[in-house]
C-alpha positions as a LaTeX table, in Angstrom:
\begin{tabular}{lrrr}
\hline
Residue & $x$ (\AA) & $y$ (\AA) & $z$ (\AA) \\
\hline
Unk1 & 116.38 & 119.78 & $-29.68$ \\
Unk2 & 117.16 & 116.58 & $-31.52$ \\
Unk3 & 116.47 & 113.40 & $-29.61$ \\
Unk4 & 116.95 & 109.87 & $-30.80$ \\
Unk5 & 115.45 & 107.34 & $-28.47$ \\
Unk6 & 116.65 & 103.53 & $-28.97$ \\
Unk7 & 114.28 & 100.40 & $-27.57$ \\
Unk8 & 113.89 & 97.00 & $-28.10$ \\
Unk9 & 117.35 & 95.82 & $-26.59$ \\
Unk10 & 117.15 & 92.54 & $-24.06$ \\
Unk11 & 118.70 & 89.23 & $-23.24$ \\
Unk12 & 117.93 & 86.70 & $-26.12$ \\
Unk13 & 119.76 & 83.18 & $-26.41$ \\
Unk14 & 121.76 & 82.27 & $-29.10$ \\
Unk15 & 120.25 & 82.13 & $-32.45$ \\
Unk16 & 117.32 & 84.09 & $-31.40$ \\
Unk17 & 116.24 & 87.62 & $-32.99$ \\
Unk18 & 115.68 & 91.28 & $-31.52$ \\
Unk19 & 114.18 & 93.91 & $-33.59$ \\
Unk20 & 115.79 & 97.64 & $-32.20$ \\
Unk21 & 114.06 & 100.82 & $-33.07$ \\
Unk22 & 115.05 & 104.04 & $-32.50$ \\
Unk23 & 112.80 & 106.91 & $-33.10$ \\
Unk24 & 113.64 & 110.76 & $-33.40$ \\
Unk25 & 112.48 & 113.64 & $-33.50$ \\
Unk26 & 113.68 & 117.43 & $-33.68$ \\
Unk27 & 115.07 & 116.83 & $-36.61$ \\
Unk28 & 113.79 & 116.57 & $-40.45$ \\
Unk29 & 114.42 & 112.84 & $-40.19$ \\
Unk30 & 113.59 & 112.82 & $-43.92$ \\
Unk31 & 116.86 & 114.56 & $-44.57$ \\
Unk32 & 119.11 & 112.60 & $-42.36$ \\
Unk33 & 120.63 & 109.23 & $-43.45$ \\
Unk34 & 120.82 & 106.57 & $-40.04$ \\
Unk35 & 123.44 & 104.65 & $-38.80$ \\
Unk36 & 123.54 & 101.98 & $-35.83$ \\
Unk37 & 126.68 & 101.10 & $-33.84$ \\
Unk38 & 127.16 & 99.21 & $-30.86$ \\
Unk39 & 130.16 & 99.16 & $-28.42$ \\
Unk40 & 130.99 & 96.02 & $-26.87$ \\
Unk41 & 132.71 & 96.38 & $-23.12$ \\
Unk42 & 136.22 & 97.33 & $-23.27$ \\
Unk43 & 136.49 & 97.94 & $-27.00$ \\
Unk44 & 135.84 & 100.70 & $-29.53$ \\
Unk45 & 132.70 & 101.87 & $-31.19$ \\
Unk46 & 132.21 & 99.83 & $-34.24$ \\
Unk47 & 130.10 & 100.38 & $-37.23$ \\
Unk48 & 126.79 & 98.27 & $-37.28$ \\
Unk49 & 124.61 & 99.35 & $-40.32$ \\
Unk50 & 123.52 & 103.07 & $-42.16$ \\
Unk51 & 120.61 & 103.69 & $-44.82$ \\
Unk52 & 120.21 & 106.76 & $-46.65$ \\
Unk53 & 117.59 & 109.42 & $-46.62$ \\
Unk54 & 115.05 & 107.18 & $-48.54$ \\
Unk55 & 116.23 & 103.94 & $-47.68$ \\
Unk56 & 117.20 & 102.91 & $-51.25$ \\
Unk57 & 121.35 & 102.69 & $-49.87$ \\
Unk58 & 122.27 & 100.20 & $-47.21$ \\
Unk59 & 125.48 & 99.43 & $-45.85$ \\
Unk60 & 126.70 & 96.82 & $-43.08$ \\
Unk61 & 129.72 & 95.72 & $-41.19$ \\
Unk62 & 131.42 & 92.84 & $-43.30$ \\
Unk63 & 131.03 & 90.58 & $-40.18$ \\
Unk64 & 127.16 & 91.08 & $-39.93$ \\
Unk65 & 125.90 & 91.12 & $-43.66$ \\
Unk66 & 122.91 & 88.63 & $-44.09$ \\
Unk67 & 122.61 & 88.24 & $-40.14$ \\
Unk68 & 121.30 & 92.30 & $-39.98$ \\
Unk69 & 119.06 & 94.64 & $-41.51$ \\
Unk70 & 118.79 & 98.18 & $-41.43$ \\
Unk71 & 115.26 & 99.73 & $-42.40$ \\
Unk72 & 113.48 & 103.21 & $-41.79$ \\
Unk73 & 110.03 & 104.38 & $-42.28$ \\
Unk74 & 110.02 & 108.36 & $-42.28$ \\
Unk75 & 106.71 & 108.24 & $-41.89$ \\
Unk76 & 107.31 & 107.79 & $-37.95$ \\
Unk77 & 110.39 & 109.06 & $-37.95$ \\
Unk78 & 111.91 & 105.52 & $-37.01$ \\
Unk79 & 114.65 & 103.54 & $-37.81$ \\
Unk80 & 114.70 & 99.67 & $-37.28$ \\
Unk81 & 117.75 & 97.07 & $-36.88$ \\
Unk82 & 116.28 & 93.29 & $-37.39$ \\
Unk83 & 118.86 & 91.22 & $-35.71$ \\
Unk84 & 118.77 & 87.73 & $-36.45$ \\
Unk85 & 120.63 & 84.32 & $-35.82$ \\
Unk86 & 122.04 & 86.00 & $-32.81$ \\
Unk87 & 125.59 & 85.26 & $-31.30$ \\
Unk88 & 126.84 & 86.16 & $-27.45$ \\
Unk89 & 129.78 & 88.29 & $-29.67$ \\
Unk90 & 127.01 & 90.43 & $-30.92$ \\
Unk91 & 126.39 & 91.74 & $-27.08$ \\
Unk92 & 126.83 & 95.04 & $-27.15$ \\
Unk93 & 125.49 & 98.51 & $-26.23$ \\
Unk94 & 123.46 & 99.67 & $-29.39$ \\
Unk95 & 123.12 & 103.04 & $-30.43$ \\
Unk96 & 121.48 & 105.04 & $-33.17$ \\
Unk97 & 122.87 & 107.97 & $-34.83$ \\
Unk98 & 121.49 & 110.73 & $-37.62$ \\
Unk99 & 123.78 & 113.07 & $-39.92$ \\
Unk100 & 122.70 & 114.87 & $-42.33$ \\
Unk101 & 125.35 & 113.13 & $-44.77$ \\
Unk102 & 125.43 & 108.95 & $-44.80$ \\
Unk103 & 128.69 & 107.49 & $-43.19$ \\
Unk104 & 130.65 & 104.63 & $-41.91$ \\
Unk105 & 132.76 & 105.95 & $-39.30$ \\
Unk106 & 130.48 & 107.39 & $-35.58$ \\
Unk107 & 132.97 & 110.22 & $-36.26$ \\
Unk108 & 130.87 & 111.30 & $-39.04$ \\
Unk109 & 127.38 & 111.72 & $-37.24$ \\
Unk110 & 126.04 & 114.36 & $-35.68$ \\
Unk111 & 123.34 & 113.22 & $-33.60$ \\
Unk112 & 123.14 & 109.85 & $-30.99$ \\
Unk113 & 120.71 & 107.75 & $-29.06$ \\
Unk114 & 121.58 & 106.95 & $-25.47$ \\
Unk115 & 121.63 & 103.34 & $-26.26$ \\
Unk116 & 119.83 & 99.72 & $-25.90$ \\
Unk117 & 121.85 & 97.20 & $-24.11$ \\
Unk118 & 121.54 & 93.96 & $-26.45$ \\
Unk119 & 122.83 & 90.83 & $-24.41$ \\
Unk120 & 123.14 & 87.47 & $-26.11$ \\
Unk121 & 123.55 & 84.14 & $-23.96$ \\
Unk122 & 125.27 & 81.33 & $-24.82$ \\
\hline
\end{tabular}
């Protein structure tokens, strides 16, 4: 049974930092690339970040490039989000996802977290 667990969510004020981790398991995590999305309330899912199986491929959302940073170390089957310069837009639900294939769209993955709540005051 694949479970992917997400912590490190809080309040934080504007311009602060949270560092979100999400660790799985029942799965070769190895052999799955990692994506983080969040889901703001009342809108739609939205892509956050995704790293390949080795971590040498990175993609972010346009609107978060040099604020976030998407790392993994498969030696504890863990995938990290550094969130930094914070905004109260970037309050969101968090979650991670694992596929066996690297995507952009949550469509795509296979596999999800239940989700960090991330809230940002102004």
């Amino acid at each position: 049974q694949v479970q992917l667990v997400e912590s490190g969510g809080g309040l934080v004020q504007a311009g602060g930092s949270l560092r979100l981790s999400c660790a799985a398991s029942g799965l070769t995590f190895s052999r799955h690339a990692m994506g983080w999305f969040r889901q703001a309330p009342g809108k739609e899912r939205e892509f956050v970040a995704a790293i390949s199986w080795g971590g040498n491929s990175t993609f972010y959302a346009d609107s978060l490039k040099g604020r976030f940073t998407i790392s993994r170390d498969n030696a504890k089957n863990t995938v990290y989000l550094q969130m930094n310069s914070l905004k109260p837009e970037d309050t969101a639900v968090y979650y991670c996802a694992a596929n066996r294939i690297l995507g952009l769209e949550s469509y795509e993955y296979d596999y999800w977290g239940q989700g960090t709540q991330v809230t940002v005051s102004s």
